[in-house]
ROSE-842448 format. One record per residue (C-alpha): z, y, x; residue number from 0. Coordinates in Angstrom, 1 decimal, always signed. Example, Ala and Ser with C-alpha at 12.3 -4.5 7.8 and 13.67 -1.06 7.14 Angstrom:
2
<pz->+7.8	py->-4.5	px->+12.3	i->0>
<pz->+7.1	py->-1.1	px->+13.7	i->1>
//
This chain:
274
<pz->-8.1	py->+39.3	px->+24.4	i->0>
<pz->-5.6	py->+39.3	px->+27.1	i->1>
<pz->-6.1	py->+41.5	px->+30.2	i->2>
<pz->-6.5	py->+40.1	px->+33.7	i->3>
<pz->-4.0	py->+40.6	px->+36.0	i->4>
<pz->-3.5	py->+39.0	px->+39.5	i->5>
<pz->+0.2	py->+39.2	px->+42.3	i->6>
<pz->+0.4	py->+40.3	px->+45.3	i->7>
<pz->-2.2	py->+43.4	px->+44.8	i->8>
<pz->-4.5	py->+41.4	px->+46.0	i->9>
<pz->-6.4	py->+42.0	px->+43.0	i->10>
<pz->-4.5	py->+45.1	px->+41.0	i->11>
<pz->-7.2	py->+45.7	px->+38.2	i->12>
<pz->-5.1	py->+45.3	px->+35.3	i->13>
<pz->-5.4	py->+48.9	px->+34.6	i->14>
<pz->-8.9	py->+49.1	px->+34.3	i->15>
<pz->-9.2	py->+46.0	px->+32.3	i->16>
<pz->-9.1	py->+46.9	px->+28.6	i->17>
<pz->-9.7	py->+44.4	px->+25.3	i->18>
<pz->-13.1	py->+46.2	px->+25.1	i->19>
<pz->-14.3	py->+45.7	px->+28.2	i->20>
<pz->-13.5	py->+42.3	px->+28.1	i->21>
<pz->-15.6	py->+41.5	px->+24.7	i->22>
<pz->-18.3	py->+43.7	px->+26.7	i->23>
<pz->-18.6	py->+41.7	px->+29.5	i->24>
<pz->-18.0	py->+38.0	px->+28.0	i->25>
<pz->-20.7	py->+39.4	px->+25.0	i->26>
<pz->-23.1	py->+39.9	px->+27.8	i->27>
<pz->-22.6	py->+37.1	px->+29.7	i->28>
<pz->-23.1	py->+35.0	px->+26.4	i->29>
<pz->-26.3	py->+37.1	px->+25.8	i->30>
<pz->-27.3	py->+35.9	px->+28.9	i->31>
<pz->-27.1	py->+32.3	px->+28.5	i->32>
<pz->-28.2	py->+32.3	px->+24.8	i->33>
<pz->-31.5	py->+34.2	px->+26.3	i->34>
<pz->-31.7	py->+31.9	px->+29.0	i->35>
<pz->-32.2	py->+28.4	px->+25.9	i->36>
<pz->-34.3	py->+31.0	px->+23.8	i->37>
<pz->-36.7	py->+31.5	px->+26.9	i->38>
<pz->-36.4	py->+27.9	px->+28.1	i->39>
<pz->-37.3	py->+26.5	px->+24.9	i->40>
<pz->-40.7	py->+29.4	px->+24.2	i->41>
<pz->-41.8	py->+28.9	px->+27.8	i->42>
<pz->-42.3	py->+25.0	px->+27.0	i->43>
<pz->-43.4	py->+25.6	px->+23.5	i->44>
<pz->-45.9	py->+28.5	px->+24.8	i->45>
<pz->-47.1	py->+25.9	px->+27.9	i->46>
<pz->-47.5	py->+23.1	px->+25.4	i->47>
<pz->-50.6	py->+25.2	px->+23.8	i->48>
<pz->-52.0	py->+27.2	px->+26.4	i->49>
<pz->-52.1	py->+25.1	px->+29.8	i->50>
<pz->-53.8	py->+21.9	px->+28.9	i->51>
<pz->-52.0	py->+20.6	px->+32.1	i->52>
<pz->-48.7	py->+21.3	px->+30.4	i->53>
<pz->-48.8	py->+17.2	px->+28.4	i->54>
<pz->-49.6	py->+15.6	px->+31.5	i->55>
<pz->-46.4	py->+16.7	px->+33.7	i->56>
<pz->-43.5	py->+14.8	px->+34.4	i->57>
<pz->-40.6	py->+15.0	px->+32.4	i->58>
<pz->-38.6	py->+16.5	px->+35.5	i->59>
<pz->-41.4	py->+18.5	px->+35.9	i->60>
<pz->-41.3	py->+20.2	px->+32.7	i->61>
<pz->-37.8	py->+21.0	px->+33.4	i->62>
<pz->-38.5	py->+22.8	px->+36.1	i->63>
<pz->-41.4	py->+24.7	px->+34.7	i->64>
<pz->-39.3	py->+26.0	px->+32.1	i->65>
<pz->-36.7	py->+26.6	px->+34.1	i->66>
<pz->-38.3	py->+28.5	px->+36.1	i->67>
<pz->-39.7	py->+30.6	px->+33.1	i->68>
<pz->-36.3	py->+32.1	px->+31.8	i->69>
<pz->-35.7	py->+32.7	px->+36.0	i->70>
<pz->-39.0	py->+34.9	px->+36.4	i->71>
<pz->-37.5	py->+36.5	px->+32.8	i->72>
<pz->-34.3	py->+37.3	px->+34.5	i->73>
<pz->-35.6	py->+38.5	px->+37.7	i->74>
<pz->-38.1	py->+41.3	px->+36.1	i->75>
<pz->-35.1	py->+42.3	px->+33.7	i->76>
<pz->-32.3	py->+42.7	px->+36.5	i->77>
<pz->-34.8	py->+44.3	px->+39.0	i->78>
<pz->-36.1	py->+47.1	px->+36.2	i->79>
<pz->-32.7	py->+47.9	px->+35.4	i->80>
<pz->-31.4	py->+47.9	px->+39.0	i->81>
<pz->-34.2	py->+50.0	px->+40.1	i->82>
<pz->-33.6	py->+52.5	px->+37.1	i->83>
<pz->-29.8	py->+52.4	px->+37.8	i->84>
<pz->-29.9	py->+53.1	px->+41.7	i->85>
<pz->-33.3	py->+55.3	px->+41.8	i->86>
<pz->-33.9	py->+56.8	px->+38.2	i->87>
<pz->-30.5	py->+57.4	px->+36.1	i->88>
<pz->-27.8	py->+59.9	px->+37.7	i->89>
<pz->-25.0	py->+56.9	px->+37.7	i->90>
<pz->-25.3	py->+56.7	px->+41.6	i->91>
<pz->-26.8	py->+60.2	px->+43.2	i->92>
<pz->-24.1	py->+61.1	px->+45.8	i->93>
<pz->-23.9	py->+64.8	px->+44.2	i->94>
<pz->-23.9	py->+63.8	px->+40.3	i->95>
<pz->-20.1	py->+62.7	px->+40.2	i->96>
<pz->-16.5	py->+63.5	px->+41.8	i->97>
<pz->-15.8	py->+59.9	px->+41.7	i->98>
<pz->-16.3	py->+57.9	px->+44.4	i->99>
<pz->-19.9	py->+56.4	px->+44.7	i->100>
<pz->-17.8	py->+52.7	px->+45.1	i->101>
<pz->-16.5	py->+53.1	px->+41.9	i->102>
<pz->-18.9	py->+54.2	px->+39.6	i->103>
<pz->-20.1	py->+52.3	px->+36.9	i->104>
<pz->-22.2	py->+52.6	px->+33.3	i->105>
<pz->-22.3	py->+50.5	px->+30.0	i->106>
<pz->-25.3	py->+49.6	px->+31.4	i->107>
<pz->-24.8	py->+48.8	px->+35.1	i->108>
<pz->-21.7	py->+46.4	px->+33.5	i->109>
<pz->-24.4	py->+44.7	px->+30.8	i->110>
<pz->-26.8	py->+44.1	px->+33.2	i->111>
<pz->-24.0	py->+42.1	px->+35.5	i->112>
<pz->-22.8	py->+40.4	px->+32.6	i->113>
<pz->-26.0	py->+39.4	px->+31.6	i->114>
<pz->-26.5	py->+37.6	px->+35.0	i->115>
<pz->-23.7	py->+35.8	px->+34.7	i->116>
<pz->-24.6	py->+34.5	px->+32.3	i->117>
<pz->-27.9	py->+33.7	px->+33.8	i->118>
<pz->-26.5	py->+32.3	px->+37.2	i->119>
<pz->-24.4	py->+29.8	px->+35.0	i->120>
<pz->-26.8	py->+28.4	px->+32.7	i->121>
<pz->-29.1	py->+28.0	px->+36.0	i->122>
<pz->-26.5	py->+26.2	px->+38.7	i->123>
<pz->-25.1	py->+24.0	px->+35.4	i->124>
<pz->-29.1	py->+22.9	px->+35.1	i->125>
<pz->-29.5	py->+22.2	px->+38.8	i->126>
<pz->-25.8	py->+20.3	px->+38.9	i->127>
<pz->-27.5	py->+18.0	px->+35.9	i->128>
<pz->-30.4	py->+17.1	px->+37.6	i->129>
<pz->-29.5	py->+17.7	px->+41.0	i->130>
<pz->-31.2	py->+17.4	px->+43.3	i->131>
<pz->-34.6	py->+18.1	px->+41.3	i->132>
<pz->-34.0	py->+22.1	px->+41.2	i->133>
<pz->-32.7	py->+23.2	px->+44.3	i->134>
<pz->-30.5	py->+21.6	px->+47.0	i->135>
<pz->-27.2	py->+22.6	px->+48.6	i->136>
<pz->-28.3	py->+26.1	px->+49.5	i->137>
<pz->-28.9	py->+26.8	px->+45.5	i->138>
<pz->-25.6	py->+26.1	px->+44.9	i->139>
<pz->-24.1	py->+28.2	px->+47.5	i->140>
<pz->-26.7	py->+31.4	px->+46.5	i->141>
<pz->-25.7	py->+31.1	px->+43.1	i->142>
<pz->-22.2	py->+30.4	px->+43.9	i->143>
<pz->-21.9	py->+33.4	px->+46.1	i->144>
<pz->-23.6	py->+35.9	px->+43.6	i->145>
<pz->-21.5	py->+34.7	px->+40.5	i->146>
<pz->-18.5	py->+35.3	px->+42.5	i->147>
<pz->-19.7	py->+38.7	px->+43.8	i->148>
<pz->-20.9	py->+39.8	px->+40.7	i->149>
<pz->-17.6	py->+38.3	px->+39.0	i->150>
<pz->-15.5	py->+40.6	px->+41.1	i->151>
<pz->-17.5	py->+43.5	px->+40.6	i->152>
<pz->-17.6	py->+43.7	px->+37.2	i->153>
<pz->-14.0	py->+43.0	px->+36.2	i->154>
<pz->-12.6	py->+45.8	px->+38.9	i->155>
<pz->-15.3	py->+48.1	px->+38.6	i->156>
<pz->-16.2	py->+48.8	px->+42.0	i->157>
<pz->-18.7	py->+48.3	px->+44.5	i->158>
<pz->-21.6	py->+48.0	px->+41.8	i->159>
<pz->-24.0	py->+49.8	px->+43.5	i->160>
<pz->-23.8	py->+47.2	px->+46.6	i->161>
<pz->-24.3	py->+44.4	px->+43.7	i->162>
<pz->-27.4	py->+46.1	px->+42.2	i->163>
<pz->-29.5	py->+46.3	px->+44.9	i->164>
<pz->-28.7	py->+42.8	px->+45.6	i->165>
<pz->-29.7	py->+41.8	px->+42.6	i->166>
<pz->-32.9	py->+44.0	px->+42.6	i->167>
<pz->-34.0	py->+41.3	px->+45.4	i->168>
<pz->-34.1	py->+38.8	px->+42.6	i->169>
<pz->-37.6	py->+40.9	px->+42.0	i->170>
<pz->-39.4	py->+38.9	px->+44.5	i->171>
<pz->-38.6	py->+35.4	px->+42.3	i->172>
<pz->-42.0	py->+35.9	px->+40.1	i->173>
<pz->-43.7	py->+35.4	px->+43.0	i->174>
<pz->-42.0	py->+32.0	px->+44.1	i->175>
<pz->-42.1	py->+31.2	px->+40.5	i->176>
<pz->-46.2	py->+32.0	px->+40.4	i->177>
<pz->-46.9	py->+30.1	px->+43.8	i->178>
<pz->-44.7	py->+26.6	px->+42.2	i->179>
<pz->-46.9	py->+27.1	px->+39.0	i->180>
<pz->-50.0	py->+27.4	px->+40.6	i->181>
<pz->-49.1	py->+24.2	px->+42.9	i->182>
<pz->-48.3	py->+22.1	px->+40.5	i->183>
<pz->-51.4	py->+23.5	px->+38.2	i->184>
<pz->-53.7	py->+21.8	px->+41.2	i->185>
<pz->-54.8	py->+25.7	px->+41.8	i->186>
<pz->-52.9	py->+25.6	px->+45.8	i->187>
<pz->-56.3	py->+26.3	px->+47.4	i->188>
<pz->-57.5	py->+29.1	px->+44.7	i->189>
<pz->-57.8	py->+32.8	px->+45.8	i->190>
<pz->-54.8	py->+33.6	px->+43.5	i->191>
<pz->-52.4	py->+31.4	px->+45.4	i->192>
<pz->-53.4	py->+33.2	px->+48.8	i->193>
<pz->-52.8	py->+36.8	px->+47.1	i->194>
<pz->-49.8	py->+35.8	px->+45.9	i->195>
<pz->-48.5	py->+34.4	px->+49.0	i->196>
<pz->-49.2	py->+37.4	px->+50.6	i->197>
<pz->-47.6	py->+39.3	px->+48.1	i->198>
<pz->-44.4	py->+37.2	px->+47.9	i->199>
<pz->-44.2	py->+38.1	px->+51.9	i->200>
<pz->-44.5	py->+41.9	px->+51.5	i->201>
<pz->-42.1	py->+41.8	px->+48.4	i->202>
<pz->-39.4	py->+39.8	px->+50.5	i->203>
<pz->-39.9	py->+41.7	px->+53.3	i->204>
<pz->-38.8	py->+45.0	px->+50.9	i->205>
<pz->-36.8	py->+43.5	px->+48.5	i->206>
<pz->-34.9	py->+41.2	px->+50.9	i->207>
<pz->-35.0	py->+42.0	px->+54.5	i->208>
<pz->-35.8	py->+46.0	px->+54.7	i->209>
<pz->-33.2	py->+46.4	px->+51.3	i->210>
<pz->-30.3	py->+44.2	px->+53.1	i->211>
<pz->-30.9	py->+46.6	px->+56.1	i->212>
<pz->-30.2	py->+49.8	px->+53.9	i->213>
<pz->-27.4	py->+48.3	px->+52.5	i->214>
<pz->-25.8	py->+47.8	px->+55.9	i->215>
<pz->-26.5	py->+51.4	px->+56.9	i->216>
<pz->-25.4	py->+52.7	px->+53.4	i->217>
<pz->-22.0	py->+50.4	px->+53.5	i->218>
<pz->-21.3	py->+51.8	px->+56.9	i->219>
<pz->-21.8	py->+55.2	px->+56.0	i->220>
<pz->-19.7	py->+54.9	px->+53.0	i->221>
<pz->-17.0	py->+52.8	px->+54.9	i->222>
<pz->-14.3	py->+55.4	px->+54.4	i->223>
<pz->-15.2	py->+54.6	px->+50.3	i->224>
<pz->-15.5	py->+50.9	px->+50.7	i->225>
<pz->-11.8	py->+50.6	px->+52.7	i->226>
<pz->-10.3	py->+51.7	px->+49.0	i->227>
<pz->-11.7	py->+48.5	px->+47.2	i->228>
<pz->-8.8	py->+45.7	px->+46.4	i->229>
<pz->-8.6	py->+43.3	px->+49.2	i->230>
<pz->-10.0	py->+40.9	px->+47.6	i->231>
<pz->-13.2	py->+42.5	px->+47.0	i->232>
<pz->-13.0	py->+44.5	px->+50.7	i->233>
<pz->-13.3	py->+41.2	px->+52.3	i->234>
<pz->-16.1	py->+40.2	px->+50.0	i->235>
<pz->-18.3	py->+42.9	px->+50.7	i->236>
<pz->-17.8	py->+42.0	px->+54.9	i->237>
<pz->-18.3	py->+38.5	px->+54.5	i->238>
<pz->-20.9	py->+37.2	px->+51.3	i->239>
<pz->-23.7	py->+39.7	px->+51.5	i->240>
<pz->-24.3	py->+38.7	px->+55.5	i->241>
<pz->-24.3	py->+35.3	px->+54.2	i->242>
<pz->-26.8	py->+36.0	px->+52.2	i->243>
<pz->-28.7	py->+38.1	px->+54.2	i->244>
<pz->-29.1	py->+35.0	px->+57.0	i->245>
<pz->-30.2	py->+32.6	px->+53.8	i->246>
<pz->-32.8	py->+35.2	px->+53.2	i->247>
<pz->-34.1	py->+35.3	px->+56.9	i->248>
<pz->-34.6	py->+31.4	px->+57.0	i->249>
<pz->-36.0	py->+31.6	px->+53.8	i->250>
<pz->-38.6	py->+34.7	px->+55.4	i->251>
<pz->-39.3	py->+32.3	px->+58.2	i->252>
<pz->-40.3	py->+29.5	px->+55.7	i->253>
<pz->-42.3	py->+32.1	px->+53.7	i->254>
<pz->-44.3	py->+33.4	px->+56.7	i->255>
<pz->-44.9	py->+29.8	px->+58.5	i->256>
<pz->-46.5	py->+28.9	px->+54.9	i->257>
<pz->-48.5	py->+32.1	px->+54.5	i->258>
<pz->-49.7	py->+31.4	px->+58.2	i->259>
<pz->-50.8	py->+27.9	px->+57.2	i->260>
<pz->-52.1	py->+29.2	px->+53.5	i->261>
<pz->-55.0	py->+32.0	px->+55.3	i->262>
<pz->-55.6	py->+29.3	px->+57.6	i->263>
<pz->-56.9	py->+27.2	px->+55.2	i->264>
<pz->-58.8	py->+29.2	px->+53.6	i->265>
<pz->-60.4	py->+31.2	px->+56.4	i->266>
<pz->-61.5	py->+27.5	px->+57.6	i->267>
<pz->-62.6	py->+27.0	px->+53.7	i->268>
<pz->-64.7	py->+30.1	px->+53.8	i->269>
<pz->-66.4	py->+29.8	px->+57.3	i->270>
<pz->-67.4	py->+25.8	px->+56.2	i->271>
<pz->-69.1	py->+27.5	px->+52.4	i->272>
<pz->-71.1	py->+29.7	px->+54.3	i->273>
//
């Protein structure tokens, strides 16, 4: 393979880049989408025999049902392996390496990006083919965004920590998953779709309001580190993850007017049963 190189120093990584790194990465990425089919095709075929619902969907809608199967897959995988990177291994302590905390890095921190690559690709090239069935406009731009962040990440090396706890937010994605299954099982007034509702609204509190304020704080704190990052990826970091942040707060407000509306239900339910 050839290693990347780009003028200007906008983006000088061509001495990090090696042959091996790049078969790494592009193996991963093609690990990613190759899991991404295997999933898509055993959440329909495991569906088919254990929901009797399953035969009587659309055909749209069981694309979207086993779509979302291989997302809930990815989201558990890259959240475990984020929270063991960041929390559990010694990659990114502040006191377990003389390199900078911006540019460290493990085989696999740069696996687990790859394999969301390839995970973000074989999702937006779904939702492109039946757009606008799986997501809208704002799909697009999340996915966009991310690919590109994590894109940048991985070939230069840097700023991986800042991409794994992004992508630890992906761990509130069961959740949305669960409540669209159990909607379109006819189970929106059951006891489980409450519990999960509230539990999708604590987890994106954490996971995607509290988290996006720590990483704030912890980029600030760590500016004198982040100002050594290739332009490229300095003006990145400033500009995509408060992008993201703001997608995440309309998407809190939607959550919490529909968990409002969800108890209200069934606290109505309950007082007319008894």
């Amino acid at each position: 393979m050839v290693g990347i190189a780009y003028p200007l120093g906008f983006m000088s990584i061509s001495g990090y880049v090696s042959p091996n790194k790049e078969f790494h990465w592009l193996a991963s990425a093609l690990f990613g989408m190759l899991l991404c089919r295997i999933v898509y095709k055993l959440t329909g075929l495991i569906s088919l025999h254990s929901f009797k619902g399953y035969q009587k969907l659309t055909k749209a809608e069981k694309v979207e049902w086993n779509n979302r199967g291989f997302s809930t897959v990815h989201a558990i995988g890259v959240a475990v392996a984020s929270f063991y990177l960041i929390l559990l291994s010694d990659t990114f302590h502040e006191d377990s390496s003389d390199v900078l905390i911006i540019s460290r890095r493990s085989t696999l921190s740069d696996t687990t990006l790859g394999i969301s690559i390839g995970y973000f690709l074989s999702d937006i090239a779904m939702i492109f083919w039946h757009f606008p069935a799986l997501g809208g406009l704002e799909y697009v731009l999340h996915h966009g965004l991310s690919m590109f962040s994590i894109f940048l990440s991985l070939i230069s090396g840097e700023g991986q920590i800042y991409i794994l706890m992004v992508l630890f937010s992906e761990s509130t994605t069961p959740f949305v998953n669960l409540r669209w299954y159990l909607d379109i099982a006819g189970k929106k007034n059951s006891n489980l779709y409450v519990c999960n509702g509230i539990a999708l609204f604590l987890g994106w509190l954490i996971a995607r309001i509290l988290l996006f304020i720590y990483f704030f704080i912890h980029m600030f704190f760590h500016f004198d580190q982040v100002k050594t990052i290739f332009p490229l990826g300095f003006y990145s970091l400033l500009s995509i993850p408060p992008v993201l942040a703001m997608m995440n707060l309309f998407w809190f407000w939607k959550i919490a007017k529909g968990l409002i509306k969800t108890v209200s239900k069934a606290k109505h339910k309950n007082i007319h049963t008894q």
